[in-house]
N, C-alpha and C positions, 0 to 999 in steps of 0.2 A: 264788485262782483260782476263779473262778466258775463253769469251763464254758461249756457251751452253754443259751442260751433253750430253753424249747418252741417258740417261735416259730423262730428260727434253726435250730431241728432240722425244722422243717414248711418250712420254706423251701425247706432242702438237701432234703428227700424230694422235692418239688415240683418242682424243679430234675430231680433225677435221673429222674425217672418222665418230665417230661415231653423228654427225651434220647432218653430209652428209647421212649416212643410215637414221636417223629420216625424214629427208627431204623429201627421196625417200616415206617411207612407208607414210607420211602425202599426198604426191603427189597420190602417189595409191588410199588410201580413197578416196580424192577429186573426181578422174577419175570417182570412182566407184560410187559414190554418183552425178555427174553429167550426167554419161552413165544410170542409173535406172531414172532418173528424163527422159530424153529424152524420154527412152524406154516409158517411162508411157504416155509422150504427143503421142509417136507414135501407140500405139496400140488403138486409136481412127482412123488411119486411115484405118484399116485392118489385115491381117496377116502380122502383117511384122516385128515382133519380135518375138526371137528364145530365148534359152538358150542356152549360147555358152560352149562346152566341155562339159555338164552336169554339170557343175557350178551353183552358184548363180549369176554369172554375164549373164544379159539379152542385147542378143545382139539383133542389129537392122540391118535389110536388105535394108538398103539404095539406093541400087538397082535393089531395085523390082520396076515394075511398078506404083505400087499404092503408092508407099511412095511418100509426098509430096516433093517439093524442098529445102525447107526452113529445115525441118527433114534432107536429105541427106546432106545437107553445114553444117548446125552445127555439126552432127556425123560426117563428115571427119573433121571440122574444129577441134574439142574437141581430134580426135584421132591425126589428126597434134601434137596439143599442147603438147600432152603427148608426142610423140613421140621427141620432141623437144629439153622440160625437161627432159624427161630422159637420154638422148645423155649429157646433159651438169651435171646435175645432178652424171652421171659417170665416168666424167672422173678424180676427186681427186682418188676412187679406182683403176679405173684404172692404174694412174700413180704410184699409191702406191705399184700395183702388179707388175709392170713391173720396175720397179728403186728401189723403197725402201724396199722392203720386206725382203732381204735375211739379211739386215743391221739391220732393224728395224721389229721385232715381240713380 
């Protein structure tokens, strides 16, 4: 029983990482595609959507006065989520960069 190659081991890494980056950028869309839907309910309640960075992403001031409650839980709740996912979301790269890299590129 021979195992696995170095090569077949660089494969599967390659394989899994690039899983893992699809992942991430399908997680981003969603974000962005759920933060513009909110935006859109919230700018019925007043000013209280910005454009963050001069981006196309429309942020929300959740802490403004006028923003209803229901607007401010879901916006921290959706940016939770992300922040969440993307913690678990990175850490195969990350392990990849700190243990396997210098082995495996």
């Amino acid at each position: 029983m021979g195992g696995l190659s170095h090569d077949q081991i660089n494969l599967g890494i390659r394989v899994v990482l690039g899983v893992d980056m699809y992942a991430i950028c399908l997680l981003t869309v969603w974000f962005y595609f759920q933060n513009e839907r909110l935006a859109a309910r919230a700018e019925k309640y007043g000013p209280i959507t910005y454009h963050a960075f001069g981006s196309i992403v429309t942020g929300i001031a959740y802490g403004h006065p006028s923003c209803p409650p229901e607007i401010a839980n879901e916006c921290k709740r959706l940016r939770r989520k992300l922040t969440i996912y993307s913690l678990y979301l990175w850490v195969l790269p990350g392990i990849y960069m700190i243990f396997l890299r210098e082995n495996y590129h």
